[in-house]
ROTIKOL-407232 format. One line per field, with one value per residue (C-alpha): residue number from 0; residue in one letter; x, y, z. Coordinates in nm, 4 decimals, decimal comma. Last residue first. Layout:
! ROTIKOL-407232
num c(NUM  ...) $
residuo c(A  ...) $
px c(X  ...) $
py c(Y  ...) $
pz c(Z  ...) $
END
This chain:
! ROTIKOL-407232
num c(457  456  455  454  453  452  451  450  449  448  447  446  445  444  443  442  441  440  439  438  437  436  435  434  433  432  431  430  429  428  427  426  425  424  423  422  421  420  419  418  417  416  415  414  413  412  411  410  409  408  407  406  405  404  403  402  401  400  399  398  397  396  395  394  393  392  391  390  389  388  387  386  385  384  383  382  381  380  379  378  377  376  375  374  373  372  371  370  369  368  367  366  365  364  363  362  361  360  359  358  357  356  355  354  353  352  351  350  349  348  347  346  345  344  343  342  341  340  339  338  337  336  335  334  333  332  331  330  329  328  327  326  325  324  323  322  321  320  319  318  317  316  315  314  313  312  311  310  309  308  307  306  305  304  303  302  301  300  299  298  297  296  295  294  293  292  291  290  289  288  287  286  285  284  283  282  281  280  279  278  277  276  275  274  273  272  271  270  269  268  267  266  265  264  263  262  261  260  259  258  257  256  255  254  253  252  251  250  249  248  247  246  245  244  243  242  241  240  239  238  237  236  235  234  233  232  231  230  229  228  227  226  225  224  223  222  221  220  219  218  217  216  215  214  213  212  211  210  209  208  207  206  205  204  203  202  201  200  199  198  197  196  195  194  193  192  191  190  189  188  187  186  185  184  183  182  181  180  179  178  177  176  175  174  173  172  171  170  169  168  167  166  165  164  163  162  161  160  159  158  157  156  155  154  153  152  151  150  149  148  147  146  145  144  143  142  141  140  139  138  137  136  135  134  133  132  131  130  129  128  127  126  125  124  123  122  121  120  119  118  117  116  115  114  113  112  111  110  109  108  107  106  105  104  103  102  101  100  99  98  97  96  95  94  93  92  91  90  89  88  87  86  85  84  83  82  81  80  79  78  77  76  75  74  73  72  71  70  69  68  67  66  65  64  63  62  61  60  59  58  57  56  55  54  53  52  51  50  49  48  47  46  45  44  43  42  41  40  39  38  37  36  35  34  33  32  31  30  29  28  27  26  25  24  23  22  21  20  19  18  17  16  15  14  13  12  11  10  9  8  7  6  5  4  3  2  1  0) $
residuo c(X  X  X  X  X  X  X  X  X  X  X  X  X  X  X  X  X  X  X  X  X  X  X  X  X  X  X  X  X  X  X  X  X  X  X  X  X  X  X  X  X  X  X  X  X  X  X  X  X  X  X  X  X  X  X  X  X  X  X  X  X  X  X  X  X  X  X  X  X  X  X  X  X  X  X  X  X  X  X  X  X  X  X  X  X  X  X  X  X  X  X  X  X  X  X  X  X  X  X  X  X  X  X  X  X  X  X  X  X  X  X  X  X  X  X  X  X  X  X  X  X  X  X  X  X  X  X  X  X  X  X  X  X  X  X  X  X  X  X  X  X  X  X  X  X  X  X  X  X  X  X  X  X  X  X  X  X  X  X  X  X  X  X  X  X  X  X  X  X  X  X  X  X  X  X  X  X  X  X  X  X  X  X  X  X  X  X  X  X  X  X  X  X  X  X  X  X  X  X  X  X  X  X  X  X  X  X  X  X  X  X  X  X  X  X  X  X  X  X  X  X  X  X  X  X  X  X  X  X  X  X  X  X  X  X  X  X  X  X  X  X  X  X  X  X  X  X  X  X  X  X  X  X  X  X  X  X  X  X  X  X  X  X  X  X  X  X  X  X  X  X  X  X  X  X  X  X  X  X  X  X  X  X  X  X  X  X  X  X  X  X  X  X  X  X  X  X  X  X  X  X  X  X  X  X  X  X  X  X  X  X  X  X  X  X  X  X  X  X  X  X  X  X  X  X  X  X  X  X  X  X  X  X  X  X  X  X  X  X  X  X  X  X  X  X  X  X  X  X  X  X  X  X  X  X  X  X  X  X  X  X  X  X  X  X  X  X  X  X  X  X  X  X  X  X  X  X  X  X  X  X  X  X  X  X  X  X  X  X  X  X  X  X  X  X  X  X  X  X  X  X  X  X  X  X  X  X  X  X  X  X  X  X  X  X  X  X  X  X  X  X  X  X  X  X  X  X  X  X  X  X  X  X  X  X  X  X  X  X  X  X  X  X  X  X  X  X  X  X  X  X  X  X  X  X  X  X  X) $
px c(10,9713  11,1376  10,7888  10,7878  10,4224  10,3163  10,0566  9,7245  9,5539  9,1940  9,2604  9,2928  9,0273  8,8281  8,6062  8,2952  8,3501  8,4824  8,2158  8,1768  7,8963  8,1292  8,2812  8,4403  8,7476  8,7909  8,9299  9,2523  9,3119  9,6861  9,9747  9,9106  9,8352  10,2074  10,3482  10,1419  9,9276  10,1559  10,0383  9,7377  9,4474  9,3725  9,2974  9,4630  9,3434  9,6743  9,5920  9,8087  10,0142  10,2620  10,6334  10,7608  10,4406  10,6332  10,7542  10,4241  10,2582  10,5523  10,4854  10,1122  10,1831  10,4327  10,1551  10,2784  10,1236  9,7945  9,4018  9,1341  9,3221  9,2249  9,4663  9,3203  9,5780  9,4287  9,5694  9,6891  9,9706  10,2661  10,1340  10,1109  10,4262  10,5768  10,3832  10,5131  10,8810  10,8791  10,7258  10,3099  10,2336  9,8594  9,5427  9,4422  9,0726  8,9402  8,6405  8,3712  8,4110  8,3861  8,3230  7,9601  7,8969  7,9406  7,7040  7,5195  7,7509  8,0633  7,9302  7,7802  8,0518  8,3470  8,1307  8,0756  8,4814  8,5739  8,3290  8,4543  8,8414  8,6915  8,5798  8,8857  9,1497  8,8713  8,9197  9,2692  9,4611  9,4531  9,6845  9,7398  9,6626  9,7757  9,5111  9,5994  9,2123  9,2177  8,9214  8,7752  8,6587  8,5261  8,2370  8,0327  8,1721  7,8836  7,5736  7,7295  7,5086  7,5657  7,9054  8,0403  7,7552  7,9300  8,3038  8,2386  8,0986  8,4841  8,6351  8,4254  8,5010  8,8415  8,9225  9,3149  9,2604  9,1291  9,3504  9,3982  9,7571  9,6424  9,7286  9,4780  9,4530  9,1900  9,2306  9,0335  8,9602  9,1565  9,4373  9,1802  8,9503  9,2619  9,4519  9,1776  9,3724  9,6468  10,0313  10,1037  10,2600  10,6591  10,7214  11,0852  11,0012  10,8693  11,1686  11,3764  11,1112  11,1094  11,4782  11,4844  11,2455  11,3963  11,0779  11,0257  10,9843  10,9199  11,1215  10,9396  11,1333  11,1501  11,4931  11,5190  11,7322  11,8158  11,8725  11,5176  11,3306  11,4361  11,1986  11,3733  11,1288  11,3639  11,0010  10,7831  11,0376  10,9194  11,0539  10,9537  10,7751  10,4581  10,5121  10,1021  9,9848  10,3068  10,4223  10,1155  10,1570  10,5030  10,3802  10,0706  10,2999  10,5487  10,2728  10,0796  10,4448  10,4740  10,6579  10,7528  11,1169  11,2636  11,5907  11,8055  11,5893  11,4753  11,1850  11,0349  10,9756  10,8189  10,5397  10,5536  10,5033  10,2207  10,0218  9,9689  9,7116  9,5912  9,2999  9,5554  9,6764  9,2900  9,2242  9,6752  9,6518  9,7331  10,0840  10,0656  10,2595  10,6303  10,7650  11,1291  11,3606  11,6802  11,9499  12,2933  12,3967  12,5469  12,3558  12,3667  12,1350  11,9106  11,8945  11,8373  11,5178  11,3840  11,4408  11,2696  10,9268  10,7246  10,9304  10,6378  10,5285  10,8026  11,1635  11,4557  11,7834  12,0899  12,3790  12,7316  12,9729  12,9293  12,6129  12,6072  12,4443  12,2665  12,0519  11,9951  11,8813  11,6627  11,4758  11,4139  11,2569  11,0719  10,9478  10,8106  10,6619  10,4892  10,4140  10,2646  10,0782  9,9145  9,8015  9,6105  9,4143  9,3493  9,1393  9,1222  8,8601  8,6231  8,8828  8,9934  9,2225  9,5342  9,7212  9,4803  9,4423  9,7705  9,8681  9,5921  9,4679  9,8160  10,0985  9,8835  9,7712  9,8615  10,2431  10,2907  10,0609  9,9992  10,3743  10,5459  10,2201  10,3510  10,7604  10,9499  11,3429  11,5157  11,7934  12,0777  12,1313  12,5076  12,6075  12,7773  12,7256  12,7058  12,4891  12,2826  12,2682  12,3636  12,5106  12,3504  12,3362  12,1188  12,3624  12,4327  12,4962  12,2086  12,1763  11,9161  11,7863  11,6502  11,5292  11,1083  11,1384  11,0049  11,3454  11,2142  11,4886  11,8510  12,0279  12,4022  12,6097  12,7257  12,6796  12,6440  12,4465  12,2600  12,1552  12,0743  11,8576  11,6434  11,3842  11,3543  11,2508  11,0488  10,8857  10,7504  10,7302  10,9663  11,2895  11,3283  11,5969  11,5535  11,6658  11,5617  11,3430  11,0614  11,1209  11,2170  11,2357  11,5236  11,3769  11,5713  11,4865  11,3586  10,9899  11,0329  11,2262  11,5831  11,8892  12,2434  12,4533  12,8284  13,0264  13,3612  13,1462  12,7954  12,6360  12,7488  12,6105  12,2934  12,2714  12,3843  12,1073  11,8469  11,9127  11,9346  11,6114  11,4634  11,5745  11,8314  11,8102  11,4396) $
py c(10,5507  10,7819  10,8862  11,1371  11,2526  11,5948  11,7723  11,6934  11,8931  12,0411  12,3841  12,2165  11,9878  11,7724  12,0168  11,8624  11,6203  11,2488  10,9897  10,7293  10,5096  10,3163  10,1960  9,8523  10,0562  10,1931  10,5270  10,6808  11,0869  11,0224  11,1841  10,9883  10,6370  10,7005  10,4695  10,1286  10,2765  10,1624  9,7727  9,8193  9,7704  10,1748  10,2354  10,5654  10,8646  11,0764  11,5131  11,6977  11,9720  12,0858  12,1453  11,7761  11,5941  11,3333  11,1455  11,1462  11,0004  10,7445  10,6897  10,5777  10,4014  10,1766  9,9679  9,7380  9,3798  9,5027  9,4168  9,6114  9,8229  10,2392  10,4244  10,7180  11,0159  11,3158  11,7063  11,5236  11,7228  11,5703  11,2168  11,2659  11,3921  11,0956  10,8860  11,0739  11,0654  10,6806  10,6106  10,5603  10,2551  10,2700  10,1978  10,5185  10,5820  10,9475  10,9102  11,2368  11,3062  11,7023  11,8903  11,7904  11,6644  11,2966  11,2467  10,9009  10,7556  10,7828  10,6487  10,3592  10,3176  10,3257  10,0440  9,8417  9,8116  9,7590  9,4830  9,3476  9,3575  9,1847  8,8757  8,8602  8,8561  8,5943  8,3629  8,3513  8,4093  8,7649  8,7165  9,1352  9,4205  9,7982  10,0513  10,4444  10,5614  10,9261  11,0912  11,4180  11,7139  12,0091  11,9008  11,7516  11,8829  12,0713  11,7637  11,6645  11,3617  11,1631  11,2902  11,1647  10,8000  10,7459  10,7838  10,5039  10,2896  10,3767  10,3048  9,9351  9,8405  9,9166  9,7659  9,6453  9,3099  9,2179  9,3123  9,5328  9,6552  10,0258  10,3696  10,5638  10,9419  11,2121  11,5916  11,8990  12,0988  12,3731  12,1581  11,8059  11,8864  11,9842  11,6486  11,4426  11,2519  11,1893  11,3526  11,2704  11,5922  11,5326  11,8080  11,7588  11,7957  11,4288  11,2902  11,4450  11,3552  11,0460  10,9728  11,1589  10,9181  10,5845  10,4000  10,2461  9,8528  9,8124  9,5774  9,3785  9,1298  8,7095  8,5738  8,2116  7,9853  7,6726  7,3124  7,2151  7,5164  7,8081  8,0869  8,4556  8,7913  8,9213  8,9822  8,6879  8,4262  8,0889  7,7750  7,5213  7,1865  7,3238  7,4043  7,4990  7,6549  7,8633  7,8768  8,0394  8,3099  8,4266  8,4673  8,6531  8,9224  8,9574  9,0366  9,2869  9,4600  9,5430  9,4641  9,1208  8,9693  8,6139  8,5814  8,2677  8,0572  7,7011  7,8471  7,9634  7,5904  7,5155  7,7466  7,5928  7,2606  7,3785  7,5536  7,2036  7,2703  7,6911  7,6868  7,7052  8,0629  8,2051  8,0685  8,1249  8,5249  8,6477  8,7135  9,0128  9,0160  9,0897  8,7996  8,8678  8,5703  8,5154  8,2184  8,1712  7,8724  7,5872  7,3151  7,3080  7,0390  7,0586  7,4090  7,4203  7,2367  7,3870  7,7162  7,6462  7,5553  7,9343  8,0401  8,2161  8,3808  8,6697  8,6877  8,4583  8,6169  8,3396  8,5077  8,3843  8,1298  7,9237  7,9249  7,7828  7,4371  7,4763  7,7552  7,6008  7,2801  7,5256  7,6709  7,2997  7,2105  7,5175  7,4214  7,0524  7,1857  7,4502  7,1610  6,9367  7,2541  7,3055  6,9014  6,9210  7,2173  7,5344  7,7607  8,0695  8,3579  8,3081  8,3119  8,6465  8,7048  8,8288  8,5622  8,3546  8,5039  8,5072  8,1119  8,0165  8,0939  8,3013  8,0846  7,7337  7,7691  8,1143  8,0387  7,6532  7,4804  7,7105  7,7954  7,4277  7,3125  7,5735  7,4410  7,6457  7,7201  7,8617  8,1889  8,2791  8,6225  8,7255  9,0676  9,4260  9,4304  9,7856  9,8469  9,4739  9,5158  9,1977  8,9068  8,5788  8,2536  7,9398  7,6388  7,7104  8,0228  8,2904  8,4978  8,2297  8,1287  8,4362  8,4548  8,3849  8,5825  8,3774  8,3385  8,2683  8,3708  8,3179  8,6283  8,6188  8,8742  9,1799  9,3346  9,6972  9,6070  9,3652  9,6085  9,8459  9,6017  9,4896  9,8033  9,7448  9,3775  9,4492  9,7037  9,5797  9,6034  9,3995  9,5286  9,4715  9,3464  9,2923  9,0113  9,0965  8,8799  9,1620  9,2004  8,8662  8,8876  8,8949  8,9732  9,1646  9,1857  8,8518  8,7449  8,4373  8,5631  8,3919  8,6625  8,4875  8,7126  8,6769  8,7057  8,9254  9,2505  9,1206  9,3261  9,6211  9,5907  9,4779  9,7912  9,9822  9,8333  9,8656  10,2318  10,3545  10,1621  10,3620  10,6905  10,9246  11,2739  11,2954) $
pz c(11,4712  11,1660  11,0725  11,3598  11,3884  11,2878  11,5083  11,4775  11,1978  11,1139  10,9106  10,5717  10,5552  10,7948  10,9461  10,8394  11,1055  11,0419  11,0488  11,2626  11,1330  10,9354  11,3012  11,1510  11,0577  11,4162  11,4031  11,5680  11,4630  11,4474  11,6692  11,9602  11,7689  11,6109  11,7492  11,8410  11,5958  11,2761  11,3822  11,2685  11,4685  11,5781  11,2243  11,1011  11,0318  10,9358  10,9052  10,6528  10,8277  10,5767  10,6242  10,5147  10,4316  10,2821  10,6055  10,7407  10,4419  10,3787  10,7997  10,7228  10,4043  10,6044  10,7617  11,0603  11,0857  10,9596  11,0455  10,9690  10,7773  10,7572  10,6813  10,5241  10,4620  10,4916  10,2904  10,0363  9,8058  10,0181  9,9403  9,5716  9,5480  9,7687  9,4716  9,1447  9,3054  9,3740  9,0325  8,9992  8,8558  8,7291  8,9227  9,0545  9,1273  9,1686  9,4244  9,4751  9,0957  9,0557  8,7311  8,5895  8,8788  9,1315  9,3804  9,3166  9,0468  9,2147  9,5212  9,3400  9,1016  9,4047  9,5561  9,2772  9,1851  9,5431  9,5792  9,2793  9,3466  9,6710  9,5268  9,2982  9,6132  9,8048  9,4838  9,4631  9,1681  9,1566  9,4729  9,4361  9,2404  9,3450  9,4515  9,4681  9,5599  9,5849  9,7761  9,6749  9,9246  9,8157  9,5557  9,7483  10,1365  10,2025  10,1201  10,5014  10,6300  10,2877  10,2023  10,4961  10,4235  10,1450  10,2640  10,5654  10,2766  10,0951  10,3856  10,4841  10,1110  10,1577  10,5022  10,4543  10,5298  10,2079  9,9929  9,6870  9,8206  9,9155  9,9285  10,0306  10,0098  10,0379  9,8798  9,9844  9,6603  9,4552  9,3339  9,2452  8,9242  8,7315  8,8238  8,6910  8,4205  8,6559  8,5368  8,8438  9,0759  9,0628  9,3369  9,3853  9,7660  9,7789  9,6924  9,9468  10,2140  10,1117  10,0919  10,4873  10,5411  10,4589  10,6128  10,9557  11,0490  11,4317  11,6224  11,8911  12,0462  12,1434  12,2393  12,1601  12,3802  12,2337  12,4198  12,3336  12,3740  12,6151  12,5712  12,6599  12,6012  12,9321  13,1021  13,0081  13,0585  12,8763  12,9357  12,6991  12,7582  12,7111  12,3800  12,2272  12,5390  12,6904  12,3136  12,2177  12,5028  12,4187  12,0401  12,1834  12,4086  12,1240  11,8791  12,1421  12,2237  11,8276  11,4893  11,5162  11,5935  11,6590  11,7764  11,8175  11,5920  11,6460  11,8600  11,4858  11,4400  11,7628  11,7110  11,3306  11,4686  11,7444  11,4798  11,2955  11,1879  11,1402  11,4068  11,6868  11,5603  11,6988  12,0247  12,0557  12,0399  11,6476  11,5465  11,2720  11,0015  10,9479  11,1075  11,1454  11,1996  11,3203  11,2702  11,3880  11,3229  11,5993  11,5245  11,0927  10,9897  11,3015  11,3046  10,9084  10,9856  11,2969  11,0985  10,7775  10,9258  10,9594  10,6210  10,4222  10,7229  10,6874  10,6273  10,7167  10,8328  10,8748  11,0235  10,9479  11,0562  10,7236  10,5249  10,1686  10,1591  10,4714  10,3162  10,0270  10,2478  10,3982  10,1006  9,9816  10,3201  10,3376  9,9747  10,1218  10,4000  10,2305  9,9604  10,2514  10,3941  10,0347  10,0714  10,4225  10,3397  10,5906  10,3896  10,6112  10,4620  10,7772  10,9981  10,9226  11,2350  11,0495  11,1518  11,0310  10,6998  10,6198  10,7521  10,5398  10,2287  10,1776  10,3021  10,2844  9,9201  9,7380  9,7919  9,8895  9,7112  9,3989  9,3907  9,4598  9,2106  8,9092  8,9873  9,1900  9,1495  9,3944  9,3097  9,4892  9,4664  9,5447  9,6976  9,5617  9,1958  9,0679  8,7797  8,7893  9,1625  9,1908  9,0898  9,0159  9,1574  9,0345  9,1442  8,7138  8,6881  8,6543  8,3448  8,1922  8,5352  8,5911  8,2698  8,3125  8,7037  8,9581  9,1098  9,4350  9,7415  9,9080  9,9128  9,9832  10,1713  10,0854  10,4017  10,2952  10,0099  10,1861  10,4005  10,1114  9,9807  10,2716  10,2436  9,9146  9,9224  10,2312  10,0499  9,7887  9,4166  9,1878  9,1051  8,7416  8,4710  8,1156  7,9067  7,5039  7,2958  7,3092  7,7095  7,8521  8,2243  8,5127  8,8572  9,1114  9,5182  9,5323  9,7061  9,9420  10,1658  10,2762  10,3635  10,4139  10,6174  10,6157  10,9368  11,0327  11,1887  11,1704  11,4957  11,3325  10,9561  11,0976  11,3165  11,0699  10,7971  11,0943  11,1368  10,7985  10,7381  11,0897  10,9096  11,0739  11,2859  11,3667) $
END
């Protein structure tokens, strides 16, 4: 590995640029401005599509069109809502979109995340599809884009993610002769399963309005190609250029996988900031476990931690040697599935906990606090198995972090053969199928049990 994939992308962005401005649109902004005890304080907010996109824009210095959800953004912003940033060294402009509580609830947790997310992911079961939350979506892409319009000359117009699926067709037909690209970082399901989400044929046609369109693997492109063959008939669609030509526009359809900075990682991970975690004494001298997880439902916690129960089940060795580290972030608290499983995760690391656990040795440490960059990389060096383990996932960056911190150890990456990640480092991995709780790793699993190292940089 000689660079990083981020170093990669922001050179290649940088490149293809030359004497144009790029306007970035995501819904999440890469600095918040809050009130901390009457003072304004500034914050990145977690993510890593917001870091990951920084440096570009650093390098670009561009404009940044996104939610300012912060409670003084629009106190230090002027008054079309811009701001510059980084705070410390100002480099781009952050245009800022205000959203009222309904705009959020509508828009946010109602069509992007009870339905478009759970679609795409293929957890139709979970999908609310409501007639009024995809009016507000429609209504906020609509605001996005006329922002967008408002500012945009000759350059590039980047929009980010699901959140966005009807922006483009709008902004094409206000500004013809943009440039506009989108990368949808989640997965693209086959059409059977997109054409539940109504309409699925507008926002098919939507993301046509753009002059590339990139996902993460081969299987994405292939299903995006297909869905346009049923739900656009009227399009042209070349399967082996990638090329569908849509009214007048010709969208060229890739697969880009996101990497990770990990020459930064590795760096960071070789300062050796262990967590100051309460059990850190009952973890050096044992086998250690990782996850890494968003609380969501997609990325097969329960169905890990069951799989867990029944390893120390049919191998009464490994209590006491092995212990599994849960790092678990919040998310969508709001929504009703996001609480449902925040319970079953809760119940489940009791009962295990509470059925083998000693006088010295828990069998699952949880870790719910932030953990700095440093703390975390640490934390991934010191494991000895990563668990990846999603049952659905667009990509999965917590599988090349662990790779990337590992440096000159051999830790051992199990990672679910449906997310995205496999695509490239399925070879390297031990591959497991989430759903497969019965398929316990050996009792071999610790130190002595390792692939060889994958290349995180992919």
């Amino acid at each position: 590995m000689t660079r990083s994939q981020q170093g990669t992308l922001s050179e290649r962005v940088t490149d293809a640029l030359s004497d144009r401005d790029l306007t970035v649109v995501s819904n999440r902004q890469p600095y918040a401005h809050d009130y901390d005890d009457g003072e304004i304080s500034v914050s990145r907010p977690a993510g890593g599509l917001t870091a990951g996109l920084d440096p570009v824009m650093q390098r670009t210095e561009g404009t940044w069109i996104a939610w300012g959800d912060g409670d003084a953004d629009f106190e230090v912003a002027d008054e079309d809502g811009r701001v510059r940033v980084p705070p410390d060294d100002p480099s781009y402009t952050l245009s800022r979109v205000r959203l009222s509580e309904e705009d959020v609830e509508g828009y946010y947790y109602g069509y992007s995340n009870r339905a478009l997310w759970p679609i795409c992911h293929g957890m139709i079961g979970t999908a609310r599809c409501d007639g009024r939350d995809f009016e507000r979506y429609r209504a906020v892409n609509r605001r996005f884009a006329d922002a967008v319009v408002e500012q945009i000359d000759e350059g590039l117009v980047w929009f980010q993610d699901y959140h966005f699926g009807l922006a483009p067709r709008m902004v094409r037909e206000s500004a013809e002769d943009a440039v506009l690209a989108q990368f949808w970082h989640i997965p693209w399901p086959t059409w059977d399963t997109f054409r539940i989400c109504p309409p699925a044929e507008a926002i098919v046609s939507s993301l046509l309005a753009n002059d590339l369109l990139v996902f993460h693997t081969r299987e994405y492109v292939h299903n995006f190609l297909e869905c346009v063959a049923e739900a656009v008939p009227e399009a042209t669609v070349d399967r082996v250029s990638g090329t569908v030509r849509h009214r007048g526009n010709a969208t060229t359809v890739v697969a880009f996988p996101l990497g990770v900075d990990a020459a930064r990682i590795g760096e960071l991970a070789e300062r050796d900031a262990w967590p100051d975690l309460e059990a850190r004494h009952e973890l050096e001298d044992r086998t250690i476990a990782l996850g890494v997880d968003r609380l969501d439902y997609t990325k097969g916690i329960p169905e890990r931690i069951y799989a867990l129960e029944r390893f120390f089940e049919d191998h009464p060795d490994q209590r006491g040697e092995l212990t599994y580290v849960q790092k678990g972030t919040g998310s969508r608290e709001e929504i009703a599935a996001y609480q449902h499983l925040q319970e079953r995760v809760d119940r489940a690391i009791d009962r295990v906990n509470g059925r083998f656990e000693t006088d010295d040795w828990q069998p699952i440490v949880r870790v719910e606090e932030h953990l700095p960059k440093e703390e975390l990389y640490a934390l991934y060096r010191h494991s000895d198995l990563a668990l990846v383990t999603p049952l659905r996932d667009g990509m999965n960056l917590v599988a090349k972090e662990f790779v990337a911190a590992q440096l000159d150890r051999r830790g051992v990456l199990l990672l679910s053969e449906f997310a995205g990640a496999h695509e490239e480092l399925g070879d390297d991995a031990v591959t497991i199928n989430p759903y497969d709780t019965q398929g316990s790793p050996t009792p071999s699993i610790g130190r002595s049990r390792s692939p060889r190292r994958s290349d995180a940089s992919a």
